[in-house]
VOTI-686542 format. One record per atom (N, C-alpha, C): x, y, z. Coordinates in pm, whole numbers, plus 50000, padded with zeros to 5 digits. Layout:
! residues N
XYZ...
***
This chain:
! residues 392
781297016245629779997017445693780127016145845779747024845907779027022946027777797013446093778057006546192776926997646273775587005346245775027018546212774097025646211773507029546091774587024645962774687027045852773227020045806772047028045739771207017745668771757015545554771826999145488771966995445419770986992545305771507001145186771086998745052771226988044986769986982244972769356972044882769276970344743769556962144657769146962744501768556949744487766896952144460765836935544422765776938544283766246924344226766066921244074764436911544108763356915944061762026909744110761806899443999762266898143893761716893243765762996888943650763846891143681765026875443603765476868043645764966859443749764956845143779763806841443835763806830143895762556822143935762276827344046763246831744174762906841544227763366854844254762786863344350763596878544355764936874444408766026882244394767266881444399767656894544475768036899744594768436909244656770126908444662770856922144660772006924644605772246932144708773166931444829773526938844915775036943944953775686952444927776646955945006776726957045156777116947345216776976943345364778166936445397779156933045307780016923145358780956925245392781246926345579782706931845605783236921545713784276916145678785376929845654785106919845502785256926245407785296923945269786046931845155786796925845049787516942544961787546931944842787186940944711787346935644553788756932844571789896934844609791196929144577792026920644642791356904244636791806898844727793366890844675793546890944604794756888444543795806896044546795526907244608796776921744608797866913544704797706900644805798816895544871799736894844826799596883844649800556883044581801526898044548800876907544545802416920844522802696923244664802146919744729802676921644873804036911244885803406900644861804936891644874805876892044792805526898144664806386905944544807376912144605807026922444654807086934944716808316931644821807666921044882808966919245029810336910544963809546904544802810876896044778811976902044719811036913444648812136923644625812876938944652812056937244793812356948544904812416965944823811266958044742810776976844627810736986744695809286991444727809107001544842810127003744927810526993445002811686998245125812837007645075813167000144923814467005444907813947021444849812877024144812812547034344772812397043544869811207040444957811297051045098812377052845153813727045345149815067048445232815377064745140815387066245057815707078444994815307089245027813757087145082813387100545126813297105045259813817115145261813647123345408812227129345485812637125145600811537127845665811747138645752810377147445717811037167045754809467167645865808407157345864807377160445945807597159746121806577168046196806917167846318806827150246374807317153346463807577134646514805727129946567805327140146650804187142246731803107139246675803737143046523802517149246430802057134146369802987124646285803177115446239801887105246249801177099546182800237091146165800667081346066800997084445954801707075145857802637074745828803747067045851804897066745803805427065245649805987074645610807057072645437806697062145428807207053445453807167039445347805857030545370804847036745458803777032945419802697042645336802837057645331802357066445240802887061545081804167054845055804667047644981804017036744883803807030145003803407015744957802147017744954801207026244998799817023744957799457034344835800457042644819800337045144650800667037844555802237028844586802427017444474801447007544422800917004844565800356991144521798756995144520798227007844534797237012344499797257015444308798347018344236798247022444116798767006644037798977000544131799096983744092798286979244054796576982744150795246973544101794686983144054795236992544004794146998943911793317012243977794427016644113793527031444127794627040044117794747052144027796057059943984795837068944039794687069944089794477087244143794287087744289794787101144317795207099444509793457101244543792647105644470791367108944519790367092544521791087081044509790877069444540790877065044679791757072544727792177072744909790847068444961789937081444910788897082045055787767068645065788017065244933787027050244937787547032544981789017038244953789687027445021790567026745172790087037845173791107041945356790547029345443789707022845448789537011445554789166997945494789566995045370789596981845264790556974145388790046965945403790996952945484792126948045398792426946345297793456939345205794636950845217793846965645152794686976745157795436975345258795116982045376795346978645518796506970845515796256955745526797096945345490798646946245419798246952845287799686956145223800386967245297799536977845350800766986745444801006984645553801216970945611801276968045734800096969545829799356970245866798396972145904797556961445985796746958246092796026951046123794556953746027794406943745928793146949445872791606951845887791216944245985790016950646065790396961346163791006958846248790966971046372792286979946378792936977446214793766989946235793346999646169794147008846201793657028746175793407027846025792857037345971792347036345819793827042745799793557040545593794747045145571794657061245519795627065545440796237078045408795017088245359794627098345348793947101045312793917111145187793587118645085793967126444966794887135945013794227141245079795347153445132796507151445176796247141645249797687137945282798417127945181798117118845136798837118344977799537128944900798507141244869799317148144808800477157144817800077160244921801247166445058802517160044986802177147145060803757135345003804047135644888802997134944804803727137744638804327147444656804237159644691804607171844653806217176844754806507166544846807307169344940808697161544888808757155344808810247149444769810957162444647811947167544673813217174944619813607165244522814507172344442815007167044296815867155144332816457158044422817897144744468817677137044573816247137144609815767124644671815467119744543814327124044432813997118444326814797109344246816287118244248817457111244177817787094944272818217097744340818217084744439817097074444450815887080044419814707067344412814987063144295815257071744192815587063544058816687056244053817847055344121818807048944125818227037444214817477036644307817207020344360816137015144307815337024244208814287015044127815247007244046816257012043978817557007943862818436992144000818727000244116819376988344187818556974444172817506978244294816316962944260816236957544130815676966644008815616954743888817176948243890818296952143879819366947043805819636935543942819106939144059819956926044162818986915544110817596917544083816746911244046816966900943991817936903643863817966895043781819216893443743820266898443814821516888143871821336877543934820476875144041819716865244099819496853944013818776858443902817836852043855819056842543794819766854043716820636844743618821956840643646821986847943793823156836243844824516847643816824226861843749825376868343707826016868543599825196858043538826026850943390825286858543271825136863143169824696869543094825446869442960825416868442851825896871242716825996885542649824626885342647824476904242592822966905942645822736922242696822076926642730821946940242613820536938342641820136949842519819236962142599819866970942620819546982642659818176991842534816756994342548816166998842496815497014242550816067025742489815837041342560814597042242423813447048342477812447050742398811657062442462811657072942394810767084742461809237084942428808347091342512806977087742452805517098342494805177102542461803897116642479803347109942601802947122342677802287123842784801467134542804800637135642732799647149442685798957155042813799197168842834799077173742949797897188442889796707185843018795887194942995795487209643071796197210743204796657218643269797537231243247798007236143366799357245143428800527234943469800827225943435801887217043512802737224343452804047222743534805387231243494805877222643392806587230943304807427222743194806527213943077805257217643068804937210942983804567225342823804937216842716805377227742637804167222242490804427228242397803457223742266804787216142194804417201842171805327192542117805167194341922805717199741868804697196241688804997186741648805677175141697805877156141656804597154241671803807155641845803017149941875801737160241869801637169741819800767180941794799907184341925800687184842052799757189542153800597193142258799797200342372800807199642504801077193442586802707185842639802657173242695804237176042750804067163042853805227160342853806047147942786807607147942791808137137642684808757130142764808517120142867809077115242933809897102642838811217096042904811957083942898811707073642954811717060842888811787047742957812377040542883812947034442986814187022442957814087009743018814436999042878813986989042925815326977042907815406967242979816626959543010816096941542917817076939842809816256923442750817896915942810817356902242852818756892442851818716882442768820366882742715820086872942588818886874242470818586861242474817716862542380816046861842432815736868342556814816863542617813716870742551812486873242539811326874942489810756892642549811436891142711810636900542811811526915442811810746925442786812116936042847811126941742985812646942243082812276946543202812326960943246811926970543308811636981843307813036986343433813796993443337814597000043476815017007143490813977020943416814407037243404812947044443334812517053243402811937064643409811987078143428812177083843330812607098043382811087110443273810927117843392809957121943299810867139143272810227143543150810967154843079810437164342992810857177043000809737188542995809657182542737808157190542774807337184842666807967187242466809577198242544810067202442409811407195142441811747186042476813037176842476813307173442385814497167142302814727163742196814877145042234814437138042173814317127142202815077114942298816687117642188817687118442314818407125542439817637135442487817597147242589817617136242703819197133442776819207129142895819877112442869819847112342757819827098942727821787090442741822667099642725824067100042790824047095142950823057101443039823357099743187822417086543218821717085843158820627077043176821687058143138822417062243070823367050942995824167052643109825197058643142826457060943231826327052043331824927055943400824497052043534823967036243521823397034143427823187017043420824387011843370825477012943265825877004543296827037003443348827477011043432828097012143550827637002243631826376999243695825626989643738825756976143669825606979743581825296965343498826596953043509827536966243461828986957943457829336951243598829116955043674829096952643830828626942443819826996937743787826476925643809826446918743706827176920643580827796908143490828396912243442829666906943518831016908343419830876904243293831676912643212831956906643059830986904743004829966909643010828356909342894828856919242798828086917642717828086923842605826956932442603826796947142533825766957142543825656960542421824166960342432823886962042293822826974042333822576985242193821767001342307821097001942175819837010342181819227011642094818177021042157818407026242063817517044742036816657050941912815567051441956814497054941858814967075741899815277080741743814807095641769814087097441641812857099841718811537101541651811617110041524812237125241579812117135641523812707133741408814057123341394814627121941286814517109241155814267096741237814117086641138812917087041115812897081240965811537083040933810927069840908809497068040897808577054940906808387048240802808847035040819809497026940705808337020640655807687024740583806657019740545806327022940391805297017540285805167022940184803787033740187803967049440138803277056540137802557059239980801347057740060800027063239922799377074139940799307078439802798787093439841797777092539723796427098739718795217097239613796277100539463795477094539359795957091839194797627095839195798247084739321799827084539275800287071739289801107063639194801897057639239802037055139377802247041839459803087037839629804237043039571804897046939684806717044139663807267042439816808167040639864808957033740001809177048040045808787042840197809317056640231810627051840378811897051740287813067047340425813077051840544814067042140617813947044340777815517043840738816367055240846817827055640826817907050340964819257043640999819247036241126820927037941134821307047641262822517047741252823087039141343824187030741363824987022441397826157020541404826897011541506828317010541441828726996441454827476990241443827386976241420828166974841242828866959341240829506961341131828716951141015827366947541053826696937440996826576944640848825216932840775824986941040659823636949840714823296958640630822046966840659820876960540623820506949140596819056941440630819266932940715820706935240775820476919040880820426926841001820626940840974820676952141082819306956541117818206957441015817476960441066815846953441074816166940841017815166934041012815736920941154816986918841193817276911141297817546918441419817926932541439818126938041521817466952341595817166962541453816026972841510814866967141517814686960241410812686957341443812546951341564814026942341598813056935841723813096947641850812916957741833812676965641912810756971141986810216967041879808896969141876808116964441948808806951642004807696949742125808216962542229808726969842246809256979142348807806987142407807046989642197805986996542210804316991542254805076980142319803896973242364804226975842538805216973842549805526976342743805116988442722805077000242663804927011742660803737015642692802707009742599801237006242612800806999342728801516990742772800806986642924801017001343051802477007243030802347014243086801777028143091801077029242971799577039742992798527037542991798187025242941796687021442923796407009543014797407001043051797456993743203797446996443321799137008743317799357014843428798947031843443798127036343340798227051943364799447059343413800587056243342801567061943357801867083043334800757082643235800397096343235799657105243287799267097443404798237108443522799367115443620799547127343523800517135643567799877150243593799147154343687798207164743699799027172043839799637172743866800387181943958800357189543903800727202743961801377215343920803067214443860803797206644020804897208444047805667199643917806787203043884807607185443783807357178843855808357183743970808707174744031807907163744124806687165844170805357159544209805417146644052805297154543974804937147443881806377133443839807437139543866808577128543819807857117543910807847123844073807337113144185806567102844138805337106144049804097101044047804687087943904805477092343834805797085943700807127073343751807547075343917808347069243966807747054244016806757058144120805887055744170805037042644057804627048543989804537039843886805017024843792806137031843779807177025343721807497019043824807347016243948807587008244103806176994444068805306999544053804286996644066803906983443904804606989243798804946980543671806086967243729807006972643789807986963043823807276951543882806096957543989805776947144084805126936643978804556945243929803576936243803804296922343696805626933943676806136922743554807116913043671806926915043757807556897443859806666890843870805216892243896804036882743861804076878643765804296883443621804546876743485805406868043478806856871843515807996864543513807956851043580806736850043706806676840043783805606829143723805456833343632803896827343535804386823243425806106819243391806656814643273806286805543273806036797143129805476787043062804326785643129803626791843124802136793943114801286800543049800156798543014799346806642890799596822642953799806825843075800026836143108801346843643102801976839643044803306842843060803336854942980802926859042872802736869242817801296875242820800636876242896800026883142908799766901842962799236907542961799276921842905798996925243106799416933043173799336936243318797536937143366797256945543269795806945643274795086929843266795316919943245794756910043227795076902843335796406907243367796856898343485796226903243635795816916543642794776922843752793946917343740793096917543598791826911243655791376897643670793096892643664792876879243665793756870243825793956878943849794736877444016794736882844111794276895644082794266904044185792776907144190792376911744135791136914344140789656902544178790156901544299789566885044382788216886944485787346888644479786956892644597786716882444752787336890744876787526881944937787496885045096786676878245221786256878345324787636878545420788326890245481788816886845571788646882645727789216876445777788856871245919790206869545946790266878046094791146880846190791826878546273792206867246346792136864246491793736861646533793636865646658795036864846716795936856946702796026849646622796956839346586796916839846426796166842546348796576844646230795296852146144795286855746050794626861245932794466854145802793266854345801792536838745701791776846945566792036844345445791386852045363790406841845275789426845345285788026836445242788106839745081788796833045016788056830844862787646824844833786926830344685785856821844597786536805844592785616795244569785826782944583785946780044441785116789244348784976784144168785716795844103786356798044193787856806944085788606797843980788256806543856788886800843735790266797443753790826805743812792766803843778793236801843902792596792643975792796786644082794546780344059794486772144013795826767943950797206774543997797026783543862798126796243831798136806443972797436807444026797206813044181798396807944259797976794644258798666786744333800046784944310800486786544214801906786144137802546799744141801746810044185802156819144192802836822744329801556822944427801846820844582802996812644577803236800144564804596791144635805556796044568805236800944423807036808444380807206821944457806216826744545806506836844621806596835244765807166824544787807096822344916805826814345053804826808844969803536804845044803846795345096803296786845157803286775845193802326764945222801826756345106800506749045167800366742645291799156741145355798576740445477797346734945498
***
């Protein structure tokens, strides 16, 4: 809004004792006052940076208003709180918090990126910049959690799972799937468990035209992690596991009207030397929470708002993403032994990020006014100092 802007009013005259007026007036003000926390995410695990180092910059120097790694970061951490679409730009180009996460002075600096120019950038990264962002989304998680664990590791369980991305357009490469009876794409994700830990961490995305065969890619996708892996723990043990859809079948008992149930097997190939129920009731099933990270990342993260024309726009956008999940599941990770510790990404937005909150400015520092009767005041707080805060 503009100083000139008349401001729209909403009077509730008659459900309370008195009228109640409802104004949008409050600036500098933004619904996401908690987005700091992926900001300090963000710097602890130098995401974005390492991502924008990959891409080349082909714009005139003159021309320049936003820099890569801030056209970057205000898509990551824009599809972080919940806006997936670049046509979100034009309502948040001067949000003070936004601002904030791309560097920015958030009252009196320049608004941010705008659609057009978002899409521009989607559409401007080549296949082997792409390849290289995927290799430092893969770097960051694994230093991540060398860190964490000191390098030491037992066995790591590698989980490749392919999954529909139903496409309603002209996008290139998207084909009629008859597994999934529609037109889509079949993208990959891969997820990293240690030991015996509970969490799998996300550290491969590759998206892939809509008639792939399940394991389509799934050789290079292995090569390249654990090449990595071995690097940052010697002598672990790897354990891999691969769902192909097209072939095993769903282990369940099937009924069909005036017949008999009868079992319908799941074949599970291996070269594990166990017995075959200790194989697949101790070792494939526990694969299934996989299909729950899976689910956060479409119905949390809209991992399938893949509406480009180009693939390759589109790998960007499914990259981008998967940047944007990472940031998420280090807020989780930092919330162990807490009722939150498993909680679903979506819950954790609207339960941390989604803050609303008064910024104020001044030459010596930047003060963010929150609610005083915030529920998860607490867990806030535990969050901030494992990210670096400091009470004051």
């Amino acid at each position: 809004m503009t100083e000139h802007t008349t401001t729209e009013c909403l009077l509730f005259p008659d459900i309370f004792d008195r009228p109640v007026v409802a104004a949008f007036d409050q600036r500098p003000g933004s619904p996401d006052g908690g987005a700091v926390l992926l900001k300090a995410a963000n710097q602890r695990l130098g995401l974005t940076s390492a991502l924008a180092a990959c891409l080349k910059e082909e714009r005139q120097p003159g021309k320049i208003l936003h820099e890569i790694e801030e056209l970057l970061t205000q898509r990551v951490m824009g599809m972080a709180l919940g806006y997936e679409d670049a046509n979100d730009a034009a309502r948040l180009a001067c949000d003070p918090v936004h601002k904030l996460l791309v560097g920015r002075d958030p009252v009196k600096g320049e608004d941010l990126a705008s659609q057009p120019t978002l899409s521009r950038f989607e559409n401007a990264p080549d296949r082997k910049e792409l390849f290289r962002m995927g290799e430092a989304l893969a770097d960051c998680v694994i230093e991540r959690h060398r860190k964490r664990l000191h390098g030491c590791a037992r066995r790591i369980t590698i989980d490749l799972d392919p999954t529909d991305d139903p496409t309603h357009g002209q996008q290139q490469f998207t084909f009629f799937n008859s597994y999934y009876d529609c037109h889509c794409y079949l993208p990959a994700v891969c997820f990293l468990t240690f030991n015996g830990e509970v969490e799998q961490y996300l550290v491969a995305a590759v998206l892939r035209p809509g008639n792939a065969s399940g394991s389509c890619g799934a050789i290079g996708i292995l090569r390249r992690l654990l090449q990595r892996l071995n690097a940052a723990f010697p002598g672990v043990v790897f354990r891999v596991r691969l769902d192909e859809r097209r072939i095993l079948y769903k282990a369940e008992v099937t009924r069909h009207p005036n017949r008999d149930p009868k079992d319908n097997p799941r074949f599970v190939v291996t070269n594990m030397k166990q017995s075959p129920q200790w194989l697949y009731e101790e070792v494939y099933c526990q694969r299934g929470d996989i299909e729950n990270r899976i689910k956060e990342l479409h119905y949390g993260m809209e991992i399938g708002r893949t509406s480009c024309t180009s693939f390759w726009a589109n790998q960007f956008r499914v990259l981008m993403t998967a940047a944007a999940y990472v940031l998420m599941q280090e807020l989780r990770l930092r919330l162990a032994r807490t009722d939150c510790a498993r909680a679903q990404v979506s819950t954790l937005r609207e339960r941390f990020l989604k803050l609303g909150v008064q910024v104020v400015a001044t030459v010596r520092r930047i003060v963010l006014h929150l609610p005083q009767a915030f529920p998860y005041r607490e867990h806030f707080y535990r969050l901030a100092l494992s990210l670096g805060a400091q009470t004051g």
